[in-house]
Backbone atoms as SQL, in Angstrom:
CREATE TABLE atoms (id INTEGER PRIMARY KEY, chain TEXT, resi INTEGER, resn TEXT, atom TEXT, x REAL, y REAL, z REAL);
INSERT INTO atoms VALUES
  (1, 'A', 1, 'UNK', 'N', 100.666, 92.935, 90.183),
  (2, 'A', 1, 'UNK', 'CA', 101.360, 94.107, 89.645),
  (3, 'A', 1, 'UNK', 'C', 100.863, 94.374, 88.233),
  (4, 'A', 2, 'UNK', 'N', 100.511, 95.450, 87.772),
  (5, 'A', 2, 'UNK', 'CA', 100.065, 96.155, 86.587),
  (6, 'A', 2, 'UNK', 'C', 101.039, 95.604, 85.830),
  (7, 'A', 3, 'UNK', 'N', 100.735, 94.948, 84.511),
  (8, 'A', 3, 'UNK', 'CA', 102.344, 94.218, 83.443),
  (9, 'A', 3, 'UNK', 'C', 102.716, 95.798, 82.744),
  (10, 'A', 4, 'UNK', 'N', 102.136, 96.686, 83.069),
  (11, 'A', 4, 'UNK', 'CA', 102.995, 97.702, 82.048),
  (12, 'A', 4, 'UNK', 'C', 104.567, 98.549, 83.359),
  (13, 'A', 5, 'UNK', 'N', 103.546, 98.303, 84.794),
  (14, 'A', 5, 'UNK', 'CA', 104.905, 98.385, 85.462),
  (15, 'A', 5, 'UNK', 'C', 106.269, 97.423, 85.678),
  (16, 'A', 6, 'UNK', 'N', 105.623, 96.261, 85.020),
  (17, 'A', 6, 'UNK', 'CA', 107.193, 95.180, 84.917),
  (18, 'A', 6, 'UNK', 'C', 108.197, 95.865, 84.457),
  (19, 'A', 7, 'UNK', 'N', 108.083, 96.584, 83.557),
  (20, 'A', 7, 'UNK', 'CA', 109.573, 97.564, 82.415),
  (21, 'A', 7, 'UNK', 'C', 109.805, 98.824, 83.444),
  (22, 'A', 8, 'UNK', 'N', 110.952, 99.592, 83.437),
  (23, 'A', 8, 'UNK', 'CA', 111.473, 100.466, 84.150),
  (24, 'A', 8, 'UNK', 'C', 110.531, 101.889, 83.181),
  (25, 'A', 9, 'UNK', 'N', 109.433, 102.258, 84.258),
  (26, 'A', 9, 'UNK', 'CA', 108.908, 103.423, 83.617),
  (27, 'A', 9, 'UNK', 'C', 108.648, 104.641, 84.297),
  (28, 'A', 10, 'UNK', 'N', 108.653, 105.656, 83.914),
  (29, 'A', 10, 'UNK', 'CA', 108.487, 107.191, 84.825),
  (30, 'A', 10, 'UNK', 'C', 107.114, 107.064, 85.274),
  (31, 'A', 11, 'UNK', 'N', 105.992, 106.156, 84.745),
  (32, 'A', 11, 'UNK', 'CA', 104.655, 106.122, 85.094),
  (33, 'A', 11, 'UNK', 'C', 104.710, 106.748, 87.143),
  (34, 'A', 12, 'UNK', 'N', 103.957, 107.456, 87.614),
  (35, 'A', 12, 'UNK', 'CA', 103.612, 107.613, 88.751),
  (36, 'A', 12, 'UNK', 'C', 102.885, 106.680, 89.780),
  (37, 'A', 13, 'UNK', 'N', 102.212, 105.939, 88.509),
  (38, 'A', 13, 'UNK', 'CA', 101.481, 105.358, 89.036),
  (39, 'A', 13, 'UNK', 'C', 101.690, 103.363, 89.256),
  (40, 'A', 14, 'UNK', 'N', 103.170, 103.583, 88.679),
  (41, 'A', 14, 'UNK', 'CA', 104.100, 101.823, 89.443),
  (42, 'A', 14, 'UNK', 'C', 104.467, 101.999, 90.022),
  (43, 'A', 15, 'UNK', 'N', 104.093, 101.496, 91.520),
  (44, 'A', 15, 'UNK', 'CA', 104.881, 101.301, 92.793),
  (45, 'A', 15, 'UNK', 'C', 105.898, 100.541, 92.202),
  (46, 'A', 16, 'UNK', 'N', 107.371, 100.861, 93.045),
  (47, 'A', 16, 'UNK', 'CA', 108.824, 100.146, 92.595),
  (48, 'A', 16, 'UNK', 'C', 108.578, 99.155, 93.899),
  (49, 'A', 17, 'UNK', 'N', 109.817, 98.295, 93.408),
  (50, 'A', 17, 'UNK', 'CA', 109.693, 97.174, 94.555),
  (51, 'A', 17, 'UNK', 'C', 110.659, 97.844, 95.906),
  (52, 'A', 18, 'UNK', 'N', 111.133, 99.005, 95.794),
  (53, 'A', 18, 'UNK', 'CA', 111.186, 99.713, 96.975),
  (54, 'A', 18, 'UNK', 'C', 110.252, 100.151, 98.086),
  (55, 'A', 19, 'UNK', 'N', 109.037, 100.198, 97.645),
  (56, 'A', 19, 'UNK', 'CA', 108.098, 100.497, 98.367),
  (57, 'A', 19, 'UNK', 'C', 107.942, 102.340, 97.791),
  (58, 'A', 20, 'UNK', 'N', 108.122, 102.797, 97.186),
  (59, 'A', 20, 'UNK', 'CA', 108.191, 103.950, 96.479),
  (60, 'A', 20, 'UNK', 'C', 107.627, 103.726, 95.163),
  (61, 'A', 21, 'UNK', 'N', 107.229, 105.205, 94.542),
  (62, 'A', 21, 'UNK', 'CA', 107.319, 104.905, 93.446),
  (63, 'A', 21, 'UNK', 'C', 108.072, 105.240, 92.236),
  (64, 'A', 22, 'UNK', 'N', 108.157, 104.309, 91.390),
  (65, 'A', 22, 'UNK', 'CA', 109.527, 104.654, 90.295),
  (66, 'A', 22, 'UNK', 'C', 110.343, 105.631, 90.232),
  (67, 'A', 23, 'UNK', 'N', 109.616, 106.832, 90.301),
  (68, 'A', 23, 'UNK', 'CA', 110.766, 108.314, 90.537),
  (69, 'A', 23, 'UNK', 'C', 111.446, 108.768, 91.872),
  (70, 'A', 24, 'UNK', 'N', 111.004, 107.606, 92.369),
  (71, 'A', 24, 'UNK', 'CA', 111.957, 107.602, 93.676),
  (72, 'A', 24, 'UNK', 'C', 112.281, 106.199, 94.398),
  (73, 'A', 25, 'UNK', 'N', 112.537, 105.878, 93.324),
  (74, 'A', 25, 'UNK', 'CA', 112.742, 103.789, 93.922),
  (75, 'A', 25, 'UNK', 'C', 114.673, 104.487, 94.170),
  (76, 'A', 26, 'UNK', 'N', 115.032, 102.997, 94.969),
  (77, 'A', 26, 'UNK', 'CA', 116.133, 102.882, 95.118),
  (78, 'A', 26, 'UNK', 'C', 116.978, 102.530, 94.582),
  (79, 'A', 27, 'UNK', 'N', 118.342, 102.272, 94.003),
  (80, 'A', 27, 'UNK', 'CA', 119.225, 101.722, 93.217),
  (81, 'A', 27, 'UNK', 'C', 120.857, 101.857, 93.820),
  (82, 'A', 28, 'UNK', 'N', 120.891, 100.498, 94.017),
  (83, 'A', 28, 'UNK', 'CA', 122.433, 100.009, 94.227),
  (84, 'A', 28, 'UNK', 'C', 122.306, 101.131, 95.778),
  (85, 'A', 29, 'UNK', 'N', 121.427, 100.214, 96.243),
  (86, 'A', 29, 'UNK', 'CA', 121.663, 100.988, 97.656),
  (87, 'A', 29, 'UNK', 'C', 121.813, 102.477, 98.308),
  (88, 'A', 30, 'UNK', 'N', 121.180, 103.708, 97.286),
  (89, 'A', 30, 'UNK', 'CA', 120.979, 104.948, 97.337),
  (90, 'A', 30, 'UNK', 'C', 119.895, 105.444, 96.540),
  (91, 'A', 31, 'UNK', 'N', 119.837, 106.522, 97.532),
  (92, 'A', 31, 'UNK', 'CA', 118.419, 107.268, 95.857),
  (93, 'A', 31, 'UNK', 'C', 118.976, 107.393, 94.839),
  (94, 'A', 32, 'UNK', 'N', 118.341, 107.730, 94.171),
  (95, 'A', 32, 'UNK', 'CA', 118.521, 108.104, 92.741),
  (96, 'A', 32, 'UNK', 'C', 118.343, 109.678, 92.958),
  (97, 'A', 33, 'UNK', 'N', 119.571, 110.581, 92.303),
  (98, 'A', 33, 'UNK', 'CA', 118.915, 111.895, 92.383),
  (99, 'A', 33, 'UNK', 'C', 118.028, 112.576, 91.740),
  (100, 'A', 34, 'UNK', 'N', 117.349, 113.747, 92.250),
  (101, 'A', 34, 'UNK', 'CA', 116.266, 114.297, 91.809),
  (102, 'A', 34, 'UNK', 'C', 116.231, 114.739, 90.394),
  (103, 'A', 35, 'UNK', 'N', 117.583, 114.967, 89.994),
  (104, 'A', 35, 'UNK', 'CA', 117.901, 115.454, 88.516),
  (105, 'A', 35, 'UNK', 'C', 118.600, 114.646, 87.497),
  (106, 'A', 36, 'UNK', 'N', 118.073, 112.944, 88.129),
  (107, 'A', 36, 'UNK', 'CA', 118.394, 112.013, 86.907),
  (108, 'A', 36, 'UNK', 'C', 117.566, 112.320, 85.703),
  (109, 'A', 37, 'UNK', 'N', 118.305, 111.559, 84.269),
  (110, 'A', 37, 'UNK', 'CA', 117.635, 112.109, 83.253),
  (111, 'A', 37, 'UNK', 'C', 117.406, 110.368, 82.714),
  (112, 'A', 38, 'UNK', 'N', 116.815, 110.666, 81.617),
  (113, 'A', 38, 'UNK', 'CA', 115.974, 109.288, 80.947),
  (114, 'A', 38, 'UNK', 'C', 116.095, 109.752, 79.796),
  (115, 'A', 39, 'UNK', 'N', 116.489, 108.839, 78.934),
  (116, 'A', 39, 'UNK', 'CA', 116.172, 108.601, 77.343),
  (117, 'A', 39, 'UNK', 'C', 114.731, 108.023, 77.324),
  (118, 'A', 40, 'UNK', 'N', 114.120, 108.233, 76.906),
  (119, 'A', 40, 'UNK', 'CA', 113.094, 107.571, 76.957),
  (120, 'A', 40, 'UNK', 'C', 112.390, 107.440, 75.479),
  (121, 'A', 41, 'UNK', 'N', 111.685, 106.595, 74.827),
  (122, 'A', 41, 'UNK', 'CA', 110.861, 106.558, 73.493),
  (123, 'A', 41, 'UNK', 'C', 109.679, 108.132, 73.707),
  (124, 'A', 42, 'UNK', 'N', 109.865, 108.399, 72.866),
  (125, 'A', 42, 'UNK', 'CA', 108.561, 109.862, 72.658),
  (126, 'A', 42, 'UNK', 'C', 107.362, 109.416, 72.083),
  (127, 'A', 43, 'UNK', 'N', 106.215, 109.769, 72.707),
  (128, 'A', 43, 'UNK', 'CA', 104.658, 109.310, 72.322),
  (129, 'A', 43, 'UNK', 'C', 104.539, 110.196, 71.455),
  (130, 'A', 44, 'UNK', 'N', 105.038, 111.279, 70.457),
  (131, 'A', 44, 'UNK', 'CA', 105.008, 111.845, 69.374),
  (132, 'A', 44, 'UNK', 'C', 106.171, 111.128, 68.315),
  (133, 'A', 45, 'UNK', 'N', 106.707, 110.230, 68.452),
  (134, 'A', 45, 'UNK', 'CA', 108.017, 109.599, 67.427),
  (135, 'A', 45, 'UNK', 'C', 108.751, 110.538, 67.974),
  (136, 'A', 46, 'UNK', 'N', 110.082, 109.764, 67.719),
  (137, 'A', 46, 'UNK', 'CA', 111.369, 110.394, 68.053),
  (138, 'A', 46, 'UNK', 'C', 111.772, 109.701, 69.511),
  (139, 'A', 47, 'UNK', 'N', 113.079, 110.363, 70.029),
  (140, 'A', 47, 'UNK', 'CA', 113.299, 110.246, 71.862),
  (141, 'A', 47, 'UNK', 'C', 113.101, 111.370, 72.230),
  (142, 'A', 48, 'UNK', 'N', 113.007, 111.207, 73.774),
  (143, 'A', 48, 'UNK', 'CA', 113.074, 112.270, 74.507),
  (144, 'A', 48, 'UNK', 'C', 113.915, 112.146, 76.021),
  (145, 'A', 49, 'UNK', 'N', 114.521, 112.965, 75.866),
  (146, 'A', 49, 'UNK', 'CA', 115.267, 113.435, 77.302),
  (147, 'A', 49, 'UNK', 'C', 113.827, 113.837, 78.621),
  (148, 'A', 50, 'UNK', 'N', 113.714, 113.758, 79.728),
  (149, 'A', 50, 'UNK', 'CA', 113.134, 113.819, 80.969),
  (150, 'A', 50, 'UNK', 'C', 114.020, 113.892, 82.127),
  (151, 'A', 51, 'UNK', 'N', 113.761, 114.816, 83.028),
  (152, 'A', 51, 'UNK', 'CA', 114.266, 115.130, 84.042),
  (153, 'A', 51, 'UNK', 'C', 113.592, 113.729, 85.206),
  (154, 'A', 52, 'UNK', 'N', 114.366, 113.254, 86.187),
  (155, 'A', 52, 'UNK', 'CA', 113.212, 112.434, 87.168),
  (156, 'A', 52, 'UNK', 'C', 112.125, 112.785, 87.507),
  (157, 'A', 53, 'UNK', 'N', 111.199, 112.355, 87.600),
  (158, 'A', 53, 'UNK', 'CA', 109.753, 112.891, 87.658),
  (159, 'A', 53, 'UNK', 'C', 108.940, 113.898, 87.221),
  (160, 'A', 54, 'UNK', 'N', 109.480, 114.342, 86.049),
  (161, 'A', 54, 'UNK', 'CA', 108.986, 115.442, 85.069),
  (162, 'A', 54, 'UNK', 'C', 107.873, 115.012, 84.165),
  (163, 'A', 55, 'UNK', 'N', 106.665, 115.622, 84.285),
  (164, 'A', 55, 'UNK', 'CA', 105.686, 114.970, 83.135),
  (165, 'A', 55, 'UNK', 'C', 106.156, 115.567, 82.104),
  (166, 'A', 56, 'UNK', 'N', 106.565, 116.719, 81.547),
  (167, 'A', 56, 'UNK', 'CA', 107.092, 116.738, 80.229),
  (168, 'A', 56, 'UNK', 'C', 108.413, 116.290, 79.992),
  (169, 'A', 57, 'UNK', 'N', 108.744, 116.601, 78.454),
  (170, 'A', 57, 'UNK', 'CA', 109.951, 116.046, 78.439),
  (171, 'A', 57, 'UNK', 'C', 111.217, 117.333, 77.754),
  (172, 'A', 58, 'UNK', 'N', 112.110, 117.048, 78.502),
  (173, 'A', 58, 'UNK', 'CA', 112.820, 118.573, 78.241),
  (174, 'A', 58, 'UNK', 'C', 113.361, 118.557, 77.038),
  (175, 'A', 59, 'UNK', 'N', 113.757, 117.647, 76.073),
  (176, 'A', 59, 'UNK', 'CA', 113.549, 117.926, 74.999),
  (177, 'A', 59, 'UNK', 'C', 113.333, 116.809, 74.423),
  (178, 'A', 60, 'UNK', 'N', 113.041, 116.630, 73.087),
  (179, 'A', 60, 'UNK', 'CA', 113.110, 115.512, 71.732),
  (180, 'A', 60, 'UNK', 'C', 113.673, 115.525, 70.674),
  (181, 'A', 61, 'UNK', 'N', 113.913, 114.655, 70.405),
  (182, 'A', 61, 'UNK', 'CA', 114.965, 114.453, 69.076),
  (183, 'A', 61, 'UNK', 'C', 114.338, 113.764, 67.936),
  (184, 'A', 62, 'UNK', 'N', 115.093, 113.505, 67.294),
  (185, 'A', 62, 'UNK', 'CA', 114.577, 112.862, 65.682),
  (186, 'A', 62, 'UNK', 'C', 115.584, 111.168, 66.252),
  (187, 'A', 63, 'UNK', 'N', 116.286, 111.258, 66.578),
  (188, 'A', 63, 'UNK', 'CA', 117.058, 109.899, 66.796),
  (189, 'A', 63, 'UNK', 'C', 117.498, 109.517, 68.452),
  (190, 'A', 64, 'UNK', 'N', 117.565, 108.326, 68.813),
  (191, 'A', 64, 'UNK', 'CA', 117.859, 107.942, 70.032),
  (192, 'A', 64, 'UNK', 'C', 119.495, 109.030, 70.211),
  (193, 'A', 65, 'UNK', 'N', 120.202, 108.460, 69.064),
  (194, 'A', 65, 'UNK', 'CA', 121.884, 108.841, 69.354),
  (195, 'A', 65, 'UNK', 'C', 122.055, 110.837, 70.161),
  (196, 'A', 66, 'UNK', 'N', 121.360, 111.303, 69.167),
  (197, 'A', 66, 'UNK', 'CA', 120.683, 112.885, 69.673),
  (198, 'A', 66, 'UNK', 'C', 120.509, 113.073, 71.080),
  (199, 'A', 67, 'UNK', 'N', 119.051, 112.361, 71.261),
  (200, 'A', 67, 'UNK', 'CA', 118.691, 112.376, 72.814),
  (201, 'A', 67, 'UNK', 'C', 119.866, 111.769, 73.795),
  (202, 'A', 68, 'UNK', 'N', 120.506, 110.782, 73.772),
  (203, 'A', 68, 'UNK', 'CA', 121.443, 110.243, 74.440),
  (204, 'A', 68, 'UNK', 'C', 122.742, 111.647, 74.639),
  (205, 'A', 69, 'UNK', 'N', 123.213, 111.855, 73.624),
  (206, 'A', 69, 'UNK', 'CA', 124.469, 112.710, 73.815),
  (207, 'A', 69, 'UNK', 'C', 123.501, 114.012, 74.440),
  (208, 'A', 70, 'UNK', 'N', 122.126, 114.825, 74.675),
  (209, 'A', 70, 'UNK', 'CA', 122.294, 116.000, 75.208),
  (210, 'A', 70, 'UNK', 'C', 121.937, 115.372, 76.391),
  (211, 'A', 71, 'UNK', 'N', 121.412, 114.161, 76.738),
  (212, 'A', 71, 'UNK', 'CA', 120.780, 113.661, 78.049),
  (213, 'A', 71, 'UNK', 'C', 122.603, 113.817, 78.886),
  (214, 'A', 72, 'UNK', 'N', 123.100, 112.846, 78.238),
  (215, 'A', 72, 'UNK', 'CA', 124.652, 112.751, 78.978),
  (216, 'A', 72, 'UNK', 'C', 125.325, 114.328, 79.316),
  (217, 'A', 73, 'UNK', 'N', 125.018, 114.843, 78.180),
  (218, 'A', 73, 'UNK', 'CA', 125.998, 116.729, 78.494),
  (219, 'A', 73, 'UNK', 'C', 125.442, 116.963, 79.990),
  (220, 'A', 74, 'UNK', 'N', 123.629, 117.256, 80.190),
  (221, 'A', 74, 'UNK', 'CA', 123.419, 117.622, 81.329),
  (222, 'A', 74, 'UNK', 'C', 123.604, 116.626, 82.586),
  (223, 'A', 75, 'UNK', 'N', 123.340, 115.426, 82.171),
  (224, 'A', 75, 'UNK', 'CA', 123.995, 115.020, 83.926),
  (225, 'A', 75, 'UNK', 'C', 125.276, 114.797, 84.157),
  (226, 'A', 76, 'UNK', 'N', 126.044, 115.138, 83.278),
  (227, 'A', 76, 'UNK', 'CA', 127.451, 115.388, 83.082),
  (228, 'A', 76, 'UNK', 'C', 127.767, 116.795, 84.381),
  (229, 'A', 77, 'UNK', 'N', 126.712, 118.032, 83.270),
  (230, 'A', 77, 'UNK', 'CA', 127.245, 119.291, 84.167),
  (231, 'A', 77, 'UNK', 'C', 126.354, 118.964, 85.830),
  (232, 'A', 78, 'UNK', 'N', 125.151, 118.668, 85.912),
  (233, 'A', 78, 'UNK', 'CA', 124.701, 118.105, 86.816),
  (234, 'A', 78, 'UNK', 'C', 124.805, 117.259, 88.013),
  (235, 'A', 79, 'UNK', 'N', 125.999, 116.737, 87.276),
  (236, 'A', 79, 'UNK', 'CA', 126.605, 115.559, 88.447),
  (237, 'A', 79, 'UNK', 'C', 125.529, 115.005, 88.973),
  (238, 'A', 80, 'UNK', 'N', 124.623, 113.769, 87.693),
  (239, 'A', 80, 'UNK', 'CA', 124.038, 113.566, 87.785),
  (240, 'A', 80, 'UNK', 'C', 123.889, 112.061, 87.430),
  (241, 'A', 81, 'UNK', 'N', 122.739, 110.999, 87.498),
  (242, 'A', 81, 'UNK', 'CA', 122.942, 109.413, 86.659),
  (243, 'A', 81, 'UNK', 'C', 121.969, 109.921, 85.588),
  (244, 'A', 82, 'UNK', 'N', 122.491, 109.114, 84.574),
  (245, 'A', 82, 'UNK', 'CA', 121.110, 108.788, 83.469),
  (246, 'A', 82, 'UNK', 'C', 121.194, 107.631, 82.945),
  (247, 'A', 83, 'UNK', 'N', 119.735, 107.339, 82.752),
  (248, 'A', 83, 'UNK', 'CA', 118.911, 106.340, 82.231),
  (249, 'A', 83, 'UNK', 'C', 118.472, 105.805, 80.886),
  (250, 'A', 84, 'UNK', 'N', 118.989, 105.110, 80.079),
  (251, 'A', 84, 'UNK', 'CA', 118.759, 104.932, 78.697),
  (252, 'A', 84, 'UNK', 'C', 117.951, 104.026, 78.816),
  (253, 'A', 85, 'UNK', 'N', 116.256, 104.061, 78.100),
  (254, 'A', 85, 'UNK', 'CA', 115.703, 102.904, 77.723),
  (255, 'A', 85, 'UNK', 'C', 116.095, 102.449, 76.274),
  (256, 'A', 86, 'UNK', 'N', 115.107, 101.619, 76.441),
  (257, 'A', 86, 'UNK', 'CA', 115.374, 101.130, 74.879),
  (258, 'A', 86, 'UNK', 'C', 113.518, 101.607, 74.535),
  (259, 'A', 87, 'UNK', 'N', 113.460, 100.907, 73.405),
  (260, 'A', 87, 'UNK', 'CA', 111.440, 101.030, 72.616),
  (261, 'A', 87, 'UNK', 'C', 110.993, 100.431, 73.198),
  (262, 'A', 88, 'UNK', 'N', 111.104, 99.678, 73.788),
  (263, 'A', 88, 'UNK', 'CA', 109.655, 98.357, 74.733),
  (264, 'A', 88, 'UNK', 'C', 110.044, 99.221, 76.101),
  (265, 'A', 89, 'UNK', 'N', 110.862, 100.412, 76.597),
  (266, 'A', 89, 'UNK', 'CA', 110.877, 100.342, 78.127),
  (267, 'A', 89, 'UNK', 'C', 111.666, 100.542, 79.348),
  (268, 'A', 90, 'UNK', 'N', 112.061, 99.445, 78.477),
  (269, 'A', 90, 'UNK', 'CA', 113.327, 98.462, 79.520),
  (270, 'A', 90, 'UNK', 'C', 114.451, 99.073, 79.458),
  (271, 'A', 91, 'UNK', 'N', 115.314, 99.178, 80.489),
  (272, 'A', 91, 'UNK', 'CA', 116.499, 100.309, 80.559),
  (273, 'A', 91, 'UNK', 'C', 117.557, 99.667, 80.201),
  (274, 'A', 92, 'UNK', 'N', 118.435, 100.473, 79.284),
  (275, 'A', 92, 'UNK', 'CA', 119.494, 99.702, 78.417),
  (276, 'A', 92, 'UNK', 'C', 120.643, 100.152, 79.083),
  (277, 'A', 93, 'UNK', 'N', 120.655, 100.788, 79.667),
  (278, 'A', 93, 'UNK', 'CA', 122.015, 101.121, 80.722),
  (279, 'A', 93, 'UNK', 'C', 121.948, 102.532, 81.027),
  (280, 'A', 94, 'UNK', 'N', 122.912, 102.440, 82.622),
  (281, 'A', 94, 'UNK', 'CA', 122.971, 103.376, 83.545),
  (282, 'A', 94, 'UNK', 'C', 124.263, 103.676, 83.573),
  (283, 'A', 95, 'UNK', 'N', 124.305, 105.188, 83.632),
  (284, 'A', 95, 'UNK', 'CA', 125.481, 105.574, 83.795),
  (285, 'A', 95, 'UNK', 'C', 125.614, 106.374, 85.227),
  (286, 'A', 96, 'UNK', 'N', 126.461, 107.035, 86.351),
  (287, 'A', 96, 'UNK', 'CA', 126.585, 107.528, 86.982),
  (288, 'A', 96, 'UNK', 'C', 127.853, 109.105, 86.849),
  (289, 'A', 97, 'UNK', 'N', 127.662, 110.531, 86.997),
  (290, 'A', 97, 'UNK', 'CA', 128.107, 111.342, 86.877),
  (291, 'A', 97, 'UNK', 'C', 128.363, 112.150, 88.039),
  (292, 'A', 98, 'UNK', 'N', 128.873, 111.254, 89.099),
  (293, 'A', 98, 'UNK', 'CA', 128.914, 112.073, 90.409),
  (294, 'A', 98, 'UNK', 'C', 130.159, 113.246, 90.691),
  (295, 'A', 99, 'UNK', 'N', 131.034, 112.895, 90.100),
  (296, 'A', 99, 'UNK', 'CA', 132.202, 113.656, 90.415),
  (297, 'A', 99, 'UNK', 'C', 132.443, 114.959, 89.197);
């Protein structure tokens, strides 16, 4: 396995241990929906919000706290999960917004 796919990443190109890949791996026994969002670190500084499998990123911020509260508003109205990494990757917690 590629070591940059060990960390939870939007890359296309890490097969998940679902047999899928990352933007469509499985979790807690269901998909993940199409309009989960991600905090994710920004390759320009800052965070950025991402839709699931979006190569851009729908928006960026100057601070994680920023990106987190507009990531949450939309899968809020979305009835949607989102995904907080942390800087190395690795996902710092999941929330679910189904109802």
């Amino acid at each position: 396995m590629n070591p940059a796919c060990r960390r939870a990443s939007l890359d296309a190109h890490c097969p998940s241990s679902a047999g899928g890949f990352v933007g469509s791996r499985v979790l807690r026994g269901g998909p993940v929906a199409k309009n989960t969002r991600h905090v994710v670190p920004s390759t320009s500084g800052g965070w950025s919000v991402r839709k699931q499998g979006a190569a851009r990123a729908s928006k960026t911020f100057e601070t994680k706290m920023e990106a987190e509260k507009y990531g949450k508003d939309h899968a809020q109205k979305d009835r949607a999960d989102i995904f907080v990494h942390g800087a190395n990757g690795m996902i710092q917690s999941h929330k679910t917004y189904n109802k």
